[in-house]
N, C-alpha and C positions, 0 to 999 in steps of 0.2 A: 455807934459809927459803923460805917459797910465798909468791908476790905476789901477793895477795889480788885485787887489782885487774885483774892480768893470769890470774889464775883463772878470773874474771868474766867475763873478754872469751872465754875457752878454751870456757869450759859454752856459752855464751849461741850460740856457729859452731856446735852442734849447731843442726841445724833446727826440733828442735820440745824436749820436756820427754822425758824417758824415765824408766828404772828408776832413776834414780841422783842425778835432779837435778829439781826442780820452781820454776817463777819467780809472784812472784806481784805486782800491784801493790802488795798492800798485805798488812797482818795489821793485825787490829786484836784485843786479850786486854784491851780495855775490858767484856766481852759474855762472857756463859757461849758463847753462839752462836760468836764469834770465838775463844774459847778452845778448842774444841771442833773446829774445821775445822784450828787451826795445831793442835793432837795428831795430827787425824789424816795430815797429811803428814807429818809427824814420825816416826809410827808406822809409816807405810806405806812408807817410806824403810830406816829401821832392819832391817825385816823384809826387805825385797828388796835389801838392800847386808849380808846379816852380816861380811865378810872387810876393808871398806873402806869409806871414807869417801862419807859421802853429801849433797847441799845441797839450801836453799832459797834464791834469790835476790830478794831485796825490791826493789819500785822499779821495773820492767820491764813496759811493756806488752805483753803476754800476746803478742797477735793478730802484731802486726810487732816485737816488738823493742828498742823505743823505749826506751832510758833516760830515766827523768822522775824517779829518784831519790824518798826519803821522807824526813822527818825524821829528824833523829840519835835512835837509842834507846840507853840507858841503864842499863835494869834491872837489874840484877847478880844479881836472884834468880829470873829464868826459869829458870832450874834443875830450881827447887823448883817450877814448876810443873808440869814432866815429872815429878818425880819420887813427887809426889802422886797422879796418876792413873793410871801405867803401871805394871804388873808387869815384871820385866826393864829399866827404863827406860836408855835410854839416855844419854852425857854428851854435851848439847849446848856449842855455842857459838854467840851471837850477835854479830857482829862489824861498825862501820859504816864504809863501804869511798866514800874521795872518788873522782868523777871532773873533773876539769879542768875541762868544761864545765858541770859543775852549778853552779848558785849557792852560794854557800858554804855556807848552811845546808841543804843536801842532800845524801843522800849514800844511798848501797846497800846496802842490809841483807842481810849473808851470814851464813847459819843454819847451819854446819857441825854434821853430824851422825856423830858417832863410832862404828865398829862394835863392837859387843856379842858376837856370834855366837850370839844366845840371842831364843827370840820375844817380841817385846813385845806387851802386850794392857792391855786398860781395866782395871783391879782395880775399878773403881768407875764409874757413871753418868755421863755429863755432856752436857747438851743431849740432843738425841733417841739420844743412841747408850749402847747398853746396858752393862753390867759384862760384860768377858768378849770383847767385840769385839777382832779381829784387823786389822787393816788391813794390805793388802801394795798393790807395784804392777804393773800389768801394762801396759808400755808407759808412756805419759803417764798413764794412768790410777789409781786407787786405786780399789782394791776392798776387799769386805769378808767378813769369814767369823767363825763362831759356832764354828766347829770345831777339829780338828787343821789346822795348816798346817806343810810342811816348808820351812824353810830351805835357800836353792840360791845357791851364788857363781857370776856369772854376770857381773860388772860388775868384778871385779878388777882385772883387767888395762887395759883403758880409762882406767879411774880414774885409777890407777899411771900413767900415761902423758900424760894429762891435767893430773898434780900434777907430775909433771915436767918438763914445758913450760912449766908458770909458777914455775920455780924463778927466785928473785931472783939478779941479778947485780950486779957495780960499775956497768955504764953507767944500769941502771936507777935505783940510790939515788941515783948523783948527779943523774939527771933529777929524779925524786922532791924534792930539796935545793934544787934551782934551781926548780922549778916551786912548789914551797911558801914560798917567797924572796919569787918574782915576785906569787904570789898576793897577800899581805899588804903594807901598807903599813908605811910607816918608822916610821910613827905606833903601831904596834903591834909595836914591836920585832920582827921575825922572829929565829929566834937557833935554834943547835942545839947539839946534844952523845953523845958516842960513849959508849957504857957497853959495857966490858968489849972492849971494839976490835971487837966485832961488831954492837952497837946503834945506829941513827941515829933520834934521835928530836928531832924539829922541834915547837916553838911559839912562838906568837905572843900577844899579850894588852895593851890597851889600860893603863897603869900606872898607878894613884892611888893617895895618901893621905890615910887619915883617923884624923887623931891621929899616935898611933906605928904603926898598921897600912898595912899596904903590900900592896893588893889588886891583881889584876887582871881586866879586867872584857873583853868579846865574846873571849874565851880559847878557841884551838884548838892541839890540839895531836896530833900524829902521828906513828904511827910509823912510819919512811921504809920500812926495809927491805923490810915487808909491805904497805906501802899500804892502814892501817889505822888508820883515825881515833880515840884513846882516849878522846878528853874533847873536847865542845865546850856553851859555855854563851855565850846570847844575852843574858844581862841579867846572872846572877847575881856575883858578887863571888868572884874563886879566890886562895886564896894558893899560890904554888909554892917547894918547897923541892926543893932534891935533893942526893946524894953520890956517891959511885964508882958505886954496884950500886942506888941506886933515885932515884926519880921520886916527890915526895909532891905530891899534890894535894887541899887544904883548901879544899872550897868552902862557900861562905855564901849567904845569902839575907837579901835584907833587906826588913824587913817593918817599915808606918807605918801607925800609927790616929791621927789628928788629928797632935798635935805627941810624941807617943810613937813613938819608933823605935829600931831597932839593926840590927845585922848578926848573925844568928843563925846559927851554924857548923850544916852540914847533914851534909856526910858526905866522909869523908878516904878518898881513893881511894890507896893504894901500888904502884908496878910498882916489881915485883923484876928484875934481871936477872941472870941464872943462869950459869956459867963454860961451862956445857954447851948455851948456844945457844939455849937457851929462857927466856922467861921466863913469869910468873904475875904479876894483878892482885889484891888484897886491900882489898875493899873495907868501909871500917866507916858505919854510920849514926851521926850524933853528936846530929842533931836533937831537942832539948828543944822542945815547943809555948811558944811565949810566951803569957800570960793576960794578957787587956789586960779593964777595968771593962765591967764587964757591960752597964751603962746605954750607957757610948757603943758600946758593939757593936748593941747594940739598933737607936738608930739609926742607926748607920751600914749593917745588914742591910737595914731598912725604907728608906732612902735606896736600895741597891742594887737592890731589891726595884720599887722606883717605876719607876727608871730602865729595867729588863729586861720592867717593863709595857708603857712608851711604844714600846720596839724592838720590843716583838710587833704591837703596834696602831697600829707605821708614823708614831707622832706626833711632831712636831720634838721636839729638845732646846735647853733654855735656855743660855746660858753656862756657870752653873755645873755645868750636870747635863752638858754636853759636858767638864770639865773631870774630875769624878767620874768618867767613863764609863770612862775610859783607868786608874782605879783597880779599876774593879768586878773584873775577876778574883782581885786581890790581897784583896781585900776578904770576897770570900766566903771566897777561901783561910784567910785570918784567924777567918773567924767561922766555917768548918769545925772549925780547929782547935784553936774554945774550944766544940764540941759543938753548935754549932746545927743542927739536924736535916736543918732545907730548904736548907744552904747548897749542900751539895756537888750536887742532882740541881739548885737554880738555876744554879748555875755551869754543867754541861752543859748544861743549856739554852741557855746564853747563848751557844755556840758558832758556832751557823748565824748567828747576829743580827751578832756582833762580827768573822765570819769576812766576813761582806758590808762589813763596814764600810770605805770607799779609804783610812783613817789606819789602818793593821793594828798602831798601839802595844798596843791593845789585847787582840788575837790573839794578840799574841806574849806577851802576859803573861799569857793566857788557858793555853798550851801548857805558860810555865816553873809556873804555880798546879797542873794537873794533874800536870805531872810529879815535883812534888815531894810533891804528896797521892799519888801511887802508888809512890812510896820509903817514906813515912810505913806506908802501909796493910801495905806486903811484907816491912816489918822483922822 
């Protein structure tokens, strides 16, 4: 098995980006624009690596180096976003990778990119780049061509030699054990367990009841061996089950309009573990929209609506509307989900306002509101 994290640190002692590997601070696939810049690294990757594996490293400032880590991603069907736009596309993987010193909700996005041995190109338009575009790279760079391009292995060997210097060992997992121990507090159970005598997979998760349900809530959980974070959720409610050979994880969302609420099952994630060393994640969308009375949606949108005026035009908030405010992401998320038009571009709106804001409860329910409208929307 490859330590994801000790990969990271392998790429990063080159001194600049090359044929094989590109870092970037961020991606953002909010934006046709941002969908369109992460293909073409993607692409241009794929084409100058066909024999062997190639990366993108999220979180890294460019210039020196710097680990400053991103948010946990989650999406299970970036896939299908390669697999939409490229001829030949290739199988990705996005993978979110802890380091020690990051805060716990950070972590580094490794974009492993598989070799195909075959040229990818745009089958289709997207942002200013044409049907038919080729992307390769030369050097740090990514260029472009309209034409014939011949594929050349050139990066094989490096690579190979690179993946196996971050082969995982025992002194590492047990560091990995201990340092994921030491991370968490008591309060949060830390706890682990072996699958199949070759799996070490650590979590953690703050435990409550409601009713006969048995949730767990700020839930991380890792797998040691790779040093690869599978699951982390900052608000939402998880239930975990497991057996010999998997790992189930039932997460929820709980969602209140005045005195109506519940815990709405979102999407059950399964790790399978394999007798051959590998395993696979399966993940299902389970999420039903709840329909709450149209009248109190109304105002409670118009209420949201008020509140995202005063943040633009710098006006104080009153008691109640500072109490509302810590609701307002959840709120549009709701009134997205029962078809209000303006809810979802108010809610990005509201980003820059609630991201300035020194009580960030808000931000953070602003991020788990988006993430789960972009589960909803990629189903």
């Amino acid at each position: 098995m490859i330590n994801k994290r000790l990969l990271i640190k392998n790429l990063l002692a080159h001194n600049d980006e090359n044929s094989f590997y590109d870092k970037k601070r961020k991606i953002s696939l909010d934006t046709n624009e941002g969908k369109a810049k992460f293909l073409k690294h993607v692409c241009a990757l794929s084409n100058s690596n066909p024999t062997n594996n190639s990366f993108i490293v999220i979180g890294v400032e460019d210039q020196v180096n710097i680990i400053e880590g991103v948010d946990f991603f989650d999406d299970s069907k970036i896939q299908n976003l390669i697999n939409s736009y490229f001829e030949n596309p290739p199988q990705i993987k996005y993978e979110n990778i802890p380091f020690p010193r990051l805060p716990r909700h950070k972590v580094v996005g490794l974009v492993t990119i598989h070799p195909n041995n075959k040229v990818t190109f745009l089958k289709k338009a997207i942002w200013k780049y044409v049907k038919g575009r080729i992307f390769f790279r030369r050097g740090s760079n990514s260029m472009s061509t309209l034409g014939k391009f011949e594929l050349k292995n050139i990066n094989q060997t490096i690579v190979e030699a690179i993946e196996i210097n971050a082969s995982n060992n025992i002194k590492l997992t047990l560091d990995g054990v201990f340092d994921f121990m030491n991370r968490h507090k008591q309060e949060y159970h830390p706890t682990y367990k072996v699958f199949n005598e070759q799996f070490v997979l650590c979590w953690a998760g703050k435990k409550k009841s409601v009713g006969t349900k048995v949730f767990y809530s700020r839930v991380d959980i890792e797998l040691i061996n790779e040093q690869v974070r599978l699951f982390y959720s900052a608000l939402d409610e998880v239930k975990i089950e497991f057996n010999q050979s998997a790992f189930i994880i039932t997460e929820y969302v709980f969602l209140k309009i005045k005195d109506e609420f519940d815990y709405y099952p979102l999407e059950k994630k399964v790790i399978h573990f394999k007798e051959n060393g590998k395993h696979d994640i399966v993940s299902e969308l389970l999420f039903q929209p709840p329909q709450f009375d149209k009248a109190v949606l109304h105002h409670v949108f118009n209420n949201c609506n008020a509140i995202l005026n005063k943040l633009k035009r710098k006006l104080p908030l009153n008691e109640i509307e500072l109490a509302d405010l810590k609701e307002l992401p959840t709120n549009y998320l709701i009134c997205a989900l029962n078809d209000f038009e303006d809810a979802l571009p108010n809610l990005k709106e509201s980003r820059k306002f609630l991201r300035e804001l020194e009580d960030k409860s808000a931000y953070i329910k602003y991020k788990e509101a988006v993430r789960v409208l972009r589960k909803v929307k990629n189903q």
